[in-house]
mmCIF file as Biopython writes it, N, C-alpha, C and O atoms, coordinates in Angstrom:
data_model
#
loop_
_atom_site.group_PDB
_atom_site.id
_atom_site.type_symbol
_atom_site.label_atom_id
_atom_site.label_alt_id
_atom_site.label_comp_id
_atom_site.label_asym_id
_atom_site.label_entity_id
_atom_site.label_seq_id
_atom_site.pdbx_PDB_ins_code
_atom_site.Cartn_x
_atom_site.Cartn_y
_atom_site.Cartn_z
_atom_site.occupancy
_atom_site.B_iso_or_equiv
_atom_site.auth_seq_id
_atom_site.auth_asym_id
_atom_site.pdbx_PDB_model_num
ATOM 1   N N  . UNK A ? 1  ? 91.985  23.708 114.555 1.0 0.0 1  A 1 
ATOM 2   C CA . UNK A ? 1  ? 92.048  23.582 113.131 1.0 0.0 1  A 1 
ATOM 3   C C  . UNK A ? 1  ? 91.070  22.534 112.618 1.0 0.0 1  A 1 
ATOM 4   O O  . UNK A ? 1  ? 91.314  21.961 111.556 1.0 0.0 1  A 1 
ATOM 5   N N  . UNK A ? 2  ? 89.898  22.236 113.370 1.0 0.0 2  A 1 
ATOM 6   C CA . UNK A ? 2  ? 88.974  21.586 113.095 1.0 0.0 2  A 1 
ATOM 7   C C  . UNK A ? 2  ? 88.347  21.978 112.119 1.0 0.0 2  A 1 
ATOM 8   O O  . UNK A ? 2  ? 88.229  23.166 111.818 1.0 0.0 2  A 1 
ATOM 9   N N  . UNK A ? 3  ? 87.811  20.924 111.430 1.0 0.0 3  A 1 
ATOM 10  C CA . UNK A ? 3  ? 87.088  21.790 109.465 1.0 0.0 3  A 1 
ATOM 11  C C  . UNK A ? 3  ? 87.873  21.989 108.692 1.0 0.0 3  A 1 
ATOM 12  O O  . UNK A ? 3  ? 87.251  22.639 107.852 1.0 0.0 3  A 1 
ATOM 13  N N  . UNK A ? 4  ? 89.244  21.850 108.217 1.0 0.0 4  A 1 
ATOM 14  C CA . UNK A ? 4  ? 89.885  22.324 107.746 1.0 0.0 4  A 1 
ATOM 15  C C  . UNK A ? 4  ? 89.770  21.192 106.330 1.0 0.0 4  A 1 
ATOM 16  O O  . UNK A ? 4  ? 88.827  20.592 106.847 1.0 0.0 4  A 1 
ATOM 17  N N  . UNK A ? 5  ? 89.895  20.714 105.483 1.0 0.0 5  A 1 
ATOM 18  C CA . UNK A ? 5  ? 89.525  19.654 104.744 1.0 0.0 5  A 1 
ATOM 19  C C  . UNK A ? 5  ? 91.627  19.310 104.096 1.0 0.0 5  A 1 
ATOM 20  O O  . UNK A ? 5  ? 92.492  20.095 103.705 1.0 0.0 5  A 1 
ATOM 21  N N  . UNK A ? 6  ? 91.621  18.194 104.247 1.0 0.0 6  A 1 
ATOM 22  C CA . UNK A ? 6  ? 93.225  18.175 103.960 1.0 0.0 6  A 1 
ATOM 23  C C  . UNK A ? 6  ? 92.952  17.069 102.196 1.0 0.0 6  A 1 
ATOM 24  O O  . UNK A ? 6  ? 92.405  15.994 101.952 1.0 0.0 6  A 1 
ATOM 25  N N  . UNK A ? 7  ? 93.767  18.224 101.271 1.0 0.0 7  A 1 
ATOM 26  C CA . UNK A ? 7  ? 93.012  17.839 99.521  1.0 0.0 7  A 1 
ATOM 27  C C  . UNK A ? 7  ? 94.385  16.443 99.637  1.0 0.0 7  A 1 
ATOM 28  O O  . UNK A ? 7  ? 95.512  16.415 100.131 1.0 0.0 7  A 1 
ATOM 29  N N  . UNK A ? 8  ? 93.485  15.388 98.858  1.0 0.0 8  A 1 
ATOM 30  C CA . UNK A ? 8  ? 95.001  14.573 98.850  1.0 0.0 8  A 1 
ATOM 31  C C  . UNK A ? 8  ? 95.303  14.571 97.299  1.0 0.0 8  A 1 
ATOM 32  O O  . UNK A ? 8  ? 94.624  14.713 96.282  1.0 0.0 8  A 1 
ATOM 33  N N  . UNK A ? 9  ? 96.945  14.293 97.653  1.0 0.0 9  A 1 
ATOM 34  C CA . UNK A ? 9  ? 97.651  14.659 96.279  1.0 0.0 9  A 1 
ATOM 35  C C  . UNK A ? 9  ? 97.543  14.025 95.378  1.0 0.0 9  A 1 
ATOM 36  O O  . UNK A ? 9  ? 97.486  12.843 95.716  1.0 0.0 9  A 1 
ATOM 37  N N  . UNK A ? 10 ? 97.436  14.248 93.644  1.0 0.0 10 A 1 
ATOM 38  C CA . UNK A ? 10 ? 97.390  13.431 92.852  1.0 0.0 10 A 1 
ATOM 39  C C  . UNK A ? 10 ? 98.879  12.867 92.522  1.0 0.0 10 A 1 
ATOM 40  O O  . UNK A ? 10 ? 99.929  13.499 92.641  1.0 0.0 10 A 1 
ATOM 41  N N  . UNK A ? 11 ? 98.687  11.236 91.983  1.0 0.0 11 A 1 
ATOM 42  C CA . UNK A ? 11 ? 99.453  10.821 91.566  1.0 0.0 11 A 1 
ATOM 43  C C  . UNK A ? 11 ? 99.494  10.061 90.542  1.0 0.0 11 A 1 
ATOM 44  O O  . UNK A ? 11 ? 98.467  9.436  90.276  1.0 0.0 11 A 1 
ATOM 45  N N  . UNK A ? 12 ? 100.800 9.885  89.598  1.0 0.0 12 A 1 
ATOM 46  C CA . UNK A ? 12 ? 100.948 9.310  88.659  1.0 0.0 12 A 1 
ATOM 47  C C  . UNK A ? 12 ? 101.854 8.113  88.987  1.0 0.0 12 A 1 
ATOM 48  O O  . UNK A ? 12 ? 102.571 8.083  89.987  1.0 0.0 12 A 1 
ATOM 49  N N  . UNK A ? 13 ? 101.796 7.423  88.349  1.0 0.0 13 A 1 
ATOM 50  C CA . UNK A ? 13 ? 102.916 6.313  88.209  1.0 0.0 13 A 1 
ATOM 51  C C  . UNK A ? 13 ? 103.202 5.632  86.463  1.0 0.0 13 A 1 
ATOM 52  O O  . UNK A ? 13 ? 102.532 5.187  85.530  1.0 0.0 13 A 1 
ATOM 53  N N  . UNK A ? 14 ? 104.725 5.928  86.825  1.0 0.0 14 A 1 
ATOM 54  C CA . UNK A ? 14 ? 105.414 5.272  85.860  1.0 0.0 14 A 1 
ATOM 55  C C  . UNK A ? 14 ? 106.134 4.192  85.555  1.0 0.0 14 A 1 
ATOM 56  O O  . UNK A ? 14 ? 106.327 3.386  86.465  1.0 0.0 14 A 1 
ATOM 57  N N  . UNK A ? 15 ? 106.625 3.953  84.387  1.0 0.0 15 A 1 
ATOM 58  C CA . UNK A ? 15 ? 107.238 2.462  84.124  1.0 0.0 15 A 1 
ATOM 59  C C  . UNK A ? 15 ? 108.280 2.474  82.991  1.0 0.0 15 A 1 
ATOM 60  O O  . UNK A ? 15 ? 107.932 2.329  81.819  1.0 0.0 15 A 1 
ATOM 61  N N  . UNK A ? 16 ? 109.765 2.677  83.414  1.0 0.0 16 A 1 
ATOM 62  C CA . UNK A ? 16 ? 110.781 2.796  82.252  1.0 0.0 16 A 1 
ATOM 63  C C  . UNK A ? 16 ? 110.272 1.165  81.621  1.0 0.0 16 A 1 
ATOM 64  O O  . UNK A ? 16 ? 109.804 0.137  82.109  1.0 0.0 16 A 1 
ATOM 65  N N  . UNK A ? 17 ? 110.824 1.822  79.782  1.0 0.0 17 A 1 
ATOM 66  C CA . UNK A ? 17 ? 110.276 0.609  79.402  1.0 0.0 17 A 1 
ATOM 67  C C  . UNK A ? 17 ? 111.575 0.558  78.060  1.0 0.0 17 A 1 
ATOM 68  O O  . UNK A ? 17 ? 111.816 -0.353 77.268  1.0 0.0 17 A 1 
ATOM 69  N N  . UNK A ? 18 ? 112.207 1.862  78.209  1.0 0.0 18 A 1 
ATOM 70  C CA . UNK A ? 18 ? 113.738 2.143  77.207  1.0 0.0 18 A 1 
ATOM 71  C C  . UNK A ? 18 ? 114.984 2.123  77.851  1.0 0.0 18 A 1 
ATOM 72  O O  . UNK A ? 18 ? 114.985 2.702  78.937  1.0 0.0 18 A 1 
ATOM 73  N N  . UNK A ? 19 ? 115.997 1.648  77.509  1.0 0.0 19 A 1 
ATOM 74  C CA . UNK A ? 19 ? 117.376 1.751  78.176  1.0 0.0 19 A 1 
ATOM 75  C C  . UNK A ? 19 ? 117.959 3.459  77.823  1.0 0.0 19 A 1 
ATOM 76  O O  . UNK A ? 19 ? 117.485 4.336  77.101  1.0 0.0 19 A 1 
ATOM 77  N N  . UNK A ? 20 ? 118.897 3.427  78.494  1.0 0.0 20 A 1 
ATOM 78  C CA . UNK A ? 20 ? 119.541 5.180  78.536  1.0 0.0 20 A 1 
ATOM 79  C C  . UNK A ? 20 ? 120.630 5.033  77.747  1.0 0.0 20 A 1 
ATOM 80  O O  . UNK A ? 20 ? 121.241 5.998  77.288  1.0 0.0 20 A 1 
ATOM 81  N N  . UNK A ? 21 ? 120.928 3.885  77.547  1.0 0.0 21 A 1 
ATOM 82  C CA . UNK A ? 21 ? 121.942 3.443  77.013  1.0 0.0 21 A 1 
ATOM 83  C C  . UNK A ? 21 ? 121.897 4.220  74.855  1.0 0.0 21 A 1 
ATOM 84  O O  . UNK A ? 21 ? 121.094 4.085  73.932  1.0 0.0 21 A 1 
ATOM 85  N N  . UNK A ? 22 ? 123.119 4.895  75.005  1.0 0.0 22 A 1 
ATOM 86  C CA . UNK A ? 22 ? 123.546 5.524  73.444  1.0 0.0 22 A 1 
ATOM 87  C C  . UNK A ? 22 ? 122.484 7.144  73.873  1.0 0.0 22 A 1 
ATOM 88  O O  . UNK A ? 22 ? 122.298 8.032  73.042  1.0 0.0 22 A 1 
ATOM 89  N N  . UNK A ? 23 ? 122.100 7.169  74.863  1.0 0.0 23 A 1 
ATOM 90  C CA . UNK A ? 23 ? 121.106 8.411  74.803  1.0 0.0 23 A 1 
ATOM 91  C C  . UNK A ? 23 ? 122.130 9.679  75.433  1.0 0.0 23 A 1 
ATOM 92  O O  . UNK A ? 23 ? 123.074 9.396  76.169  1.0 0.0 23 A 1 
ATOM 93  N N  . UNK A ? 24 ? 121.880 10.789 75.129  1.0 0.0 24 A 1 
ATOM 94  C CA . UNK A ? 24 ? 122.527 11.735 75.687  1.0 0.0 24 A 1 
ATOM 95  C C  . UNK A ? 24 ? 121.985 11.999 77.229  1.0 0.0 24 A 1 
ATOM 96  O O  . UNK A ? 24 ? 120.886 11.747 77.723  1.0 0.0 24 A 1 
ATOM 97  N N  . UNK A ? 25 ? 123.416 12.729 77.923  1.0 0.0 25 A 1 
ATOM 98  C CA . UNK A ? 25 ? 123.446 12.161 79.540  1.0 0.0 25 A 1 
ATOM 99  C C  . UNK A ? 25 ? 122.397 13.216 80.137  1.0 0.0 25 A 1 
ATOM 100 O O  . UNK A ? 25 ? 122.181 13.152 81.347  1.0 0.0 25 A 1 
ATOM 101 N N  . UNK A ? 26 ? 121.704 14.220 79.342  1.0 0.0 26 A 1 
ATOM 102 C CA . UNK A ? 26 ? 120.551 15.092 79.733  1.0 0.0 26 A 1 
ATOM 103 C C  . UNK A ? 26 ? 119.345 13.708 80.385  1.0 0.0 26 A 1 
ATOM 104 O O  . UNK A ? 26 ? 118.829 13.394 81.458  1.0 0.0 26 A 1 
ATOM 105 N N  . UNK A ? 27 ? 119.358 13.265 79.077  1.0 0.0 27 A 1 
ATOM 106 C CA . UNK A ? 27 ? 118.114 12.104 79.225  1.0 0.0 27 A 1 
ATOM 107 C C  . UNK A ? 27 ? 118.111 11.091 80.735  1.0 0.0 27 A 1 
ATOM 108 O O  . UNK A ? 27 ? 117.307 10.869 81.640  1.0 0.0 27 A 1 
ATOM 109 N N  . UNK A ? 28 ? 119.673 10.608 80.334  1.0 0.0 28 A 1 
ATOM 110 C CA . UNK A ? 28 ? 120.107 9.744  81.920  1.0 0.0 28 A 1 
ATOM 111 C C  . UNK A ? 28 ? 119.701 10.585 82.878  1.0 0.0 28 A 1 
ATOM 112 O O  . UNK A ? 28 ? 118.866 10.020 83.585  1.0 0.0 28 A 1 
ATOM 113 N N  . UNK A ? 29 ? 119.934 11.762 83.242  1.0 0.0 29 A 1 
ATOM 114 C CA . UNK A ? 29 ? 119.612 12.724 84.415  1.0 0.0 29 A 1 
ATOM 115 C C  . UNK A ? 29 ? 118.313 12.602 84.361  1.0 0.0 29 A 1 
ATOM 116 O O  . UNK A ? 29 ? 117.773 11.964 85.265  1.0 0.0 29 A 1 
ATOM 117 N N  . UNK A ? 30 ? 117.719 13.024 83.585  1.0 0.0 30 A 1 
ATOM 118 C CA . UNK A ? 30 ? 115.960 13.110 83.951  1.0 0.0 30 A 1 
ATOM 119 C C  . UNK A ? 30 ? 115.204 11.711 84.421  1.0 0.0 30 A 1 
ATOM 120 O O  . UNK A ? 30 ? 114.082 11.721 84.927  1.0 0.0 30 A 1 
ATOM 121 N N  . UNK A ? 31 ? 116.018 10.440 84.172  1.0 0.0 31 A 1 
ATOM 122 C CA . UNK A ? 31 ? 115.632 9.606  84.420  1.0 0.0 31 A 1 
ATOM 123 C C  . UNK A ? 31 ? 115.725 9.587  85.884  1.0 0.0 31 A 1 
ATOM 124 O O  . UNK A ? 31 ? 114.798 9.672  86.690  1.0 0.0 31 A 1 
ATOM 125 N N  . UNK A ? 32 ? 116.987 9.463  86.108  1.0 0.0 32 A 1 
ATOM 126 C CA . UNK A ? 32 ? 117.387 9.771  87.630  1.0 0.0 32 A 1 
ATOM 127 C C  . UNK A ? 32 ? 116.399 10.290 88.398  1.0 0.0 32 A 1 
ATOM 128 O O  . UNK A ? 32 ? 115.756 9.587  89.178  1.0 0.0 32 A 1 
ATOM 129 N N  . UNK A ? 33 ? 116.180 11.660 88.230  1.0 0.0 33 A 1 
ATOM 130 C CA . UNK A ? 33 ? 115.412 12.505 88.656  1.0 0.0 33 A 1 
ATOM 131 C C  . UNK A ? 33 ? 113.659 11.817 88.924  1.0 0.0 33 A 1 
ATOM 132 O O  . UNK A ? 33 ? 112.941 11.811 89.924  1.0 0.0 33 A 1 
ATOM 133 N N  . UNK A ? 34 ? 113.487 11.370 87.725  1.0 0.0 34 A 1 
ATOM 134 C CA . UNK A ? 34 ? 112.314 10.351 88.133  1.0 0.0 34 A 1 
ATOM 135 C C  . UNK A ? 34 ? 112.571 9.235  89.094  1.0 0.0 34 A 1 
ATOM 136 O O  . UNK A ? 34 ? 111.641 8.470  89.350  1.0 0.0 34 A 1 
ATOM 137 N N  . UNK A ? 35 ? 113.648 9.079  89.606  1.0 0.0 35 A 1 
ATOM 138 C CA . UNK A ? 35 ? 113.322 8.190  90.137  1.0 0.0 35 A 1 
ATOM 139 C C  . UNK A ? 35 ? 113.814 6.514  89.556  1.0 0.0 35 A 1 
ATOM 140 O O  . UNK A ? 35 ? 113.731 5.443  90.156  1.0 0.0 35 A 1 
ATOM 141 N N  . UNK A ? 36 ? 114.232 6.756  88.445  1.0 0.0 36 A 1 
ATOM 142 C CA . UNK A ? 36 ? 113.962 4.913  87.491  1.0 0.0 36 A 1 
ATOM 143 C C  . UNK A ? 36 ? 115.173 5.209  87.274  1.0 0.0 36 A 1 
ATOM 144 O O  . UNK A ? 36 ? 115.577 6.368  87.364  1.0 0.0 36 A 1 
ATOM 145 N N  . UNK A ? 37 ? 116.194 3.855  86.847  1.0 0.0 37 A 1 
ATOM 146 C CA . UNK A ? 37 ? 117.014 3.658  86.313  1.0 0.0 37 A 1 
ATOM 147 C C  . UNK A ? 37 ? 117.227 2.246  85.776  1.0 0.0 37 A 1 
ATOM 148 O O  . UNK A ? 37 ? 118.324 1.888  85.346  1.0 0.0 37 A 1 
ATOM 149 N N  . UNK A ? 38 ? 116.136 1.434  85.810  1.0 0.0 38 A 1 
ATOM 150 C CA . UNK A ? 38 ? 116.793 0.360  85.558  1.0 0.0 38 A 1 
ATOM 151 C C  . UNK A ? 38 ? 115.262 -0.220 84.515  1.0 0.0 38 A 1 
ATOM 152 O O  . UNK A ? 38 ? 114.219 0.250  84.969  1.0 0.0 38 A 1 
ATOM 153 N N  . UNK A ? 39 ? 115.079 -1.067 83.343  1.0 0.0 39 A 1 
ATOM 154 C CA . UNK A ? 39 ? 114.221 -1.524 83.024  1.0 0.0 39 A 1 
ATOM 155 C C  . UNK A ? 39 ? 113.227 -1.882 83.416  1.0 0.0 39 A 1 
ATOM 156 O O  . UNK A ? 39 ? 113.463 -2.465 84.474  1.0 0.0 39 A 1 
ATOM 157 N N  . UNK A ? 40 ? 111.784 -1.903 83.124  1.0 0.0 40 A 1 
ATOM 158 C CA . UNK A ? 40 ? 110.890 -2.120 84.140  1.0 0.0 40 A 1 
ATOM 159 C C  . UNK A ? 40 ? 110.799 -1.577 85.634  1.0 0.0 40 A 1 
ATOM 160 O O  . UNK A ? 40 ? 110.055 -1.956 86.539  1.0 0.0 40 A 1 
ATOM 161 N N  . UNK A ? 41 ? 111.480 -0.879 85.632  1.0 0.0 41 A 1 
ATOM 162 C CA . UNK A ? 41 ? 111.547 -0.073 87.066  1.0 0.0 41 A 1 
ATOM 163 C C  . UNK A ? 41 ? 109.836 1.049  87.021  1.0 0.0 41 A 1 
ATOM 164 O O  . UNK A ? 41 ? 109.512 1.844  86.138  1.0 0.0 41 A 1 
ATOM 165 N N  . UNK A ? 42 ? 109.299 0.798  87.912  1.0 0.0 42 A 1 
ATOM 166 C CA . UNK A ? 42 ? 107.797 1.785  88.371  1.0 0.0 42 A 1 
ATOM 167 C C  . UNK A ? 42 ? 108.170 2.769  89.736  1.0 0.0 42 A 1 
ATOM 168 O O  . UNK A ? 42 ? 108.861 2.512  90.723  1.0 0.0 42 A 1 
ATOM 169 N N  . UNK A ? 43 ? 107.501 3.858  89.402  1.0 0.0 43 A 1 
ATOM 170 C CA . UNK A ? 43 ? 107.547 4.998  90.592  1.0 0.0 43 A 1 
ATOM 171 C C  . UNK A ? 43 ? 106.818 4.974  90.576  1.0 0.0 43 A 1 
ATOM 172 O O  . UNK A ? 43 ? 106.299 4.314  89.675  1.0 0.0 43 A 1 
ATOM 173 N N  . UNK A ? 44 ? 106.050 5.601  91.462  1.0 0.0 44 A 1 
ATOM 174 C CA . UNK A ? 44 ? 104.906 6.286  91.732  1.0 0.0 44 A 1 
ATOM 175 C C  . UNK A ? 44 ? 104.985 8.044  92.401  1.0 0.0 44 A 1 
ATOM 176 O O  . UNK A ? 44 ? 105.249 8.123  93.601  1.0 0.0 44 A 1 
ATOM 177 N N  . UNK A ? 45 ? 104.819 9.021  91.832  1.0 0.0 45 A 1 
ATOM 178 C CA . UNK A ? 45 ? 105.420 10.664 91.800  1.0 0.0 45 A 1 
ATOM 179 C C  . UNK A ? 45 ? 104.132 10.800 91.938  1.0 0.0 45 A 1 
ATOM 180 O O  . UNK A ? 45 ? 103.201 10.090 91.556  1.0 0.0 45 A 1 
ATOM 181 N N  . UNK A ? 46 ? 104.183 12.311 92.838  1.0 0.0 46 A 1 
ATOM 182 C CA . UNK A ? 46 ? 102.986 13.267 92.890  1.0 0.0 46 A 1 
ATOM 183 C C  . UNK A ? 46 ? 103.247 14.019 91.080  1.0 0.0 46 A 1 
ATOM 184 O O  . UNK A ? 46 ? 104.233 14.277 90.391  1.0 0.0 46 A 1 
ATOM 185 N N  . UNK A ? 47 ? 101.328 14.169 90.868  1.0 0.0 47 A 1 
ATOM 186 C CA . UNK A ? 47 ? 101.759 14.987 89.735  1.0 0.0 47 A 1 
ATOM 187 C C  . UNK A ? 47 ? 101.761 16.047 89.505  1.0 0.0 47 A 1 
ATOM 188 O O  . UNK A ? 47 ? 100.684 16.636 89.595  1.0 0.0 47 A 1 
ATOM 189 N N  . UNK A ? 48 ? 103.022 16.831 89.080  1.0 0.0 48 A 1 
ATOM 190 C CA . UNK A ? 48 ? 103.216 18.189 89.454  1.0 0.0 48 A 1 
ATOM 191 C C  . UNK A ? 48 ? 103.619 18.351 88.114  1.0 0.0 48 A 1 
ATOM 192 O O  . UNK A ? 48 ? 103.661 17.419 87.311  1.0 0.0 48 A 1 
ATOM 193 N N  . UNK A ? 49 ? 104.006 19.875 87.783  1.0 0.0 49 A 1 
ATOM 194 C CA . UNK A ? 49 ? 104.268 20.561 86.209  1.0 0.0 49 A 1 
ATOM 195 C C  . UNK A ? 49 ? 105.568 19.669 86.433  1.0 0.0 49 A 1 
ATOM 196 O O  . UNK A ? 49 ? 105.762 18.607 85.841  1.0 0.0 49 A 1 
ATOM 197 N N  . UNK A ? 50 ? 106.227 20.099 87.140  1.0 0.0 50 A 1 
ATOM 198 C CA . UNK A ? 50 ? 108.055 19.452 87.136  1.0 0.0 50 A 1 
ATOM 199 C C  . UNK A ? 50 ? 108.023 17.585 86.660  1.0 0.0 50 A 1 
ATOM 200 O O  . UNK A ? 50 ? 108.578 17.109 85.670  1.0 0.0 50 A 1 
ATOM 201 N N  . UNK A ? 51 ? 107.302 16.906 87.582  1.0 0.0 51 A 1 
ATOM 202 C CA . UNK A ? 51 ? 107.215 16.093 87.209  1.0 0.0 51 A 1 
ATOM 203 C C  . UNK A ? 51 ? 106.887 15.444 85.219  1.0 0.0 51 A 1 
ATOM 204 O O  . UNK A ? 51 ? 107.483 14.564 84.598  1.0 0.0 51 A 1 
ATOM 205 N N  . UNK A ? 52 ? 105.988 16.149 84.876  1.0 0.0 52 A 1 
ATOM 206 C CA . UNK A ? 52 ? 104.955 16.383 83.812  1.0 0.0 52 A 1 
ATOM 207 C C  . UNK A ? 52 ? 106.163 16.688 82.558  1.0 0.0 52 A 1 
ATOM 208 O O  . UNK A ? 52 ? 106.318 15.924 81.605  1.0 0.0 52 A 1 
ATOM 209 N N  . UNK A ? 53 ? 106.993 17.993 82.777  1.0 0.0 53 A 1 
ATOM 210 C CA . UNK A ? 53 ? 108.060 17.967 81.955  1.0 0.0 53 A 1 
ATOM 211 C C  . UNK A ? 53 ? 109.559 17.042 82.135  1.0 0.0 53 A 1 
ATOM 212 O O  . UNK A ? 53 ? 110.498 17.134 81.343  1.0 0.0 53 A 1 
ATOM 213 N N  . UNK A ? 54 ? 109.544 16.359 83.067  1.0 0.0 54 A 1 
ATOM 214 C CA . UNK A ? 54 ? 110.323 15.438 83.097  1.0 0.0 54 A 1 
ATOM 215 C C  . UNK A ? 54 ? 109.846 14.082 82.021  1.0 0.0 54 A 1 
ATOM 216 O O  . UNK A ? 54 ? 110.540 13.552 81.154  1.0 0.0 54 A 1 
ATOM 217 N N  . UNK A ? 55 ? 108.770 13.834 82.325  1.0 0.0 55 A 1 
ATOM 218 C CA . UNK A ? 55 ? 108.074 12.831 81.881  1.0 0.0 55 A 1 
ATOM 219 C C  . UNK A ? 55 ? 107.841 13.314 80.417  1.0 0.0 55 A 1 
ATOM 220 O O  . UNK A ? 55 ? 107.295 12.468 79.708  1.0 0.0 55 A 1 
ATOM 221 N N  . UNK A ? 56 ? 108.085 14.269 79.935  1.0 0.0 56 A 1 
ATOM 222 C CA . UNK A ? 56 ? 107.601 14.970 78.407  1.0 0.0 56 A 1 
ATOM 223 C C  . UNK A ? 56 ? 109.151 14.239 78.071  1.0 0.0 56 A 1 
ATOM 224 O O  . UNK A ? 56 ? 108.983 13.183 77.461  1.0 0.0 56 A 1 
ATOM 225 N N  . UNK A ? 57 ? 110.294 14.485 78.271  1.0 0.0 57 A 1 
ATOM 226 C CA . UNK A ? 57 ? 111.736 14.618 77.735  1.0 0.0 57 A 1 
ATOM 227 C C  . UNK A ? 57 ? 111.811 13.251 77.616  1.0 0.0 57 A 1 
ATOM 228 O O  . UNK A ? 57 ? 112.099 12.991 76.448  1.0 0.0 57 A 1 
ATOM 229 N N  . UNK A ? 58 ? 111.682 12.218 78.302  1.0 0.0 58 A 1 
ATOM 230 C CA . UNK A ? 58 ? 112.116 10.987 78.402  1.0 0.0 58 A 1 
ATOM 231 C C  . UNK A ? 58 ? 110.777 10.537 77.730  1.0 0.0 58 A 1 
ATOM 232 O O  . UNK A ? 58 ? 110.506 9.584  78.461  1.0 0.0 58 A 1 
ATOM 233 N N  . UNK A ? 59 ? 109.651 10.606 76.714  1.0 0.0 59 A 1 
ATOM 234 C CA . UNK A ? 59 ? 108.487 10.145 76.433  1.0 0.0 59 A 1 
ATOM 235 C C  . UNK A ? 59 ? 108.902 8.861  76.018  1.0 0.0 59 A 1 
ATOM 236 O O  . UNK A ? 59 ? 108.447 7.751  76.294  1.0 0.0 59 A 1 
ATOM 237 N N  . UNK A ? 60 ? 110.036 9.281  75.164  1.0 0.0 60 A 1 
ATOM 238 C CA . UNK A ? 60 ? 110.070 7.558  74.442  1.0 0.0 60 A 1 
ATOM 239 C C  . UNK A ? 60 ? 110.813 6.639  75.288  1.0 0.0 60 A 1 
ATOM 240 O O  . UNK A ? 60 ? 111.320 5.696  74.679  1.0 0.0 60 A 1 
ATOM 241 N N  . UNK A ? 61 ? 111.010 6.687  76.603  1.0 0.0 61 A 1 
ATOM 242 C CA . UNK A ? 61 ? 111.563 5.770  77.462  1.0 0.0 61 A 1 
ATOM 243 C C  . UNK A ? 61 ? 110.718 5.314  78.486  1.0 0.0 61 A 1 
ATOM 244 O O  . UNK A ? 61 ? 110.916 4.164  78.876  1.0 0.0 61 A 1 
ATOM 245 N N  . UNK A ? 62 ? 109.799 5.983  79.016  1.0 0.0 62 A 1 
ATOM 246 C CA . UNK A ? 62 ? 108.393 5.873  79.806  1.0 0.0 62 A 1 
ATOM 247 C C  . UNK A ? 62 ? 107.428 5.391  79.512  1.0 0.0 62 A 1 
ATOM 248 O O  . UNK A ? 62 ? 107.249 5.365  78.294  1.0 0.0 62 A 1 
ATOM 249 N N  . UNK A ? 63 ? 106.598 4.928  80.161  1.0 0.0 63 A 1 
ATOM 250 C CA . UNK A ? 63 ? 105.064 4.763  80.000  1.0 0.0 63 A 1 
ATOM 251 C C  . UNK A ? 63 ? 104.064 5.260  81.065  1.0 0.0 63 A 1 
ATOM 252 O O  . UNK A ? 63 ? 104.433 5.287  82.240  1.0 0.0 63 A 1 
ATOM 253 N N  . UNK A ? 64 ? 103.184 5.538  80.824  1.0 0.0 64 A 1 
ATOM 254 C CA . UNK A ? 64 ? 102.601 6.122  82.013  1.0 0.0 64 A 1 
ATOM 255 C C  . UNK A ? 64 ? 101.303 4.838  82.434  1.0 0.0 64 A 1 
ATOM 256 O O  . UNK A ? 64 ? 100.289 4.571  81.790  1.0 0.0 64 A 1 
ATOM 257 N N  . UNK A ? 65 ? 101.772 4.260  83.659  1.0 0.0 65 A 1 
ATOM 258 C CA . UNK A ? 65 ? 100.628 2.984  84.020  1.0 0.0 65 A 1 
ATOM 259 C C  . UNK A ? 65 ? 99.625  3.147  84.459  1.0 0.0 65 A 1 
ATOM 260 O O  . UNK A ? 65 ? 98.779  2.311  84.141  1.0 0.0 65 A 1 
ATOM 261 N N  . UNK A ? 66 ? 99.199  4.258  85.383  1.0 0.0 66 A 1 
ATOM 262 C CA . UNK A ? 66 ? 97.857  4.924  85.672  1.0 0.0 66 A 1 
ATOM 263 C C  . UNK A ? 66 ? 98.084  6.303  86.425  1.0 0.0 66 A 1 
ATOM 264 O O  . UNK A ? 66 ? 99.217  6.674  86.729  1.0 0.0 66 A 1 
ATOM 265 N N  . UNK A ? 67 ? 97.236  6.852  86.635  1.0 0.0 67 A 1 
ATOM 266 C CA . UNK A ? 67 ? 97.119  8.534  86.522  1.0 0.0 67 A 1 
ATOM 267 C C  . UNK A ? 67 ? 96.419  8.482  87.749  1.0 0.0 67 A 1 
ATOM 268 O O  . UNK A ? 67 ? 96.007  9.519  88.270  1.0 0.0 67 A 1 
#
C-alpha cells in the first residue's frame, strides 16, 4: 500500500462562551454532543456537516477560535 497519500482531517476548534442555563434542554444536548459543558470550555472536533449543524444551533453560545 505504498503511494497511497493519507489526506489529514480538518479541524475546528471551539470555545463555549454562554451558559445553558434558562435554555431549552435541545440546546444542553447539542452542547453535550460538542463536547463542552462548562464556560470557557475548548474542543477541538473534526469538521464535518454534523459537527457544522451542531455548531449552527448553539451559535449564540459558541465561538469558533480557529478553523
Amino acid at each position: 500500500m505504498a503511494g497511497k497519500k493519507v489526506k489529514e482531517k480538518e479541524t475546528i476548534k471551539i470555545q463555549q462562551i454562554g451558559s445553558p442555563i434558562r435554555r431549552e434542554s435541545k440546546q444542553k444536548l447539542h452542547l453535550k454532543g460538542l463536547g463542552l459543558g462548562k464556560i470557557n470550555a475548548i474542543r477541538e472536533l473534526e469538521d464535518t456537516p454534523e459537527v457544522q449543524g451542531l455548531i449552527r444551533k448553539v451559535r449564540h453560545m459558541v465561538q469558533i477560535v480557529s478553523e
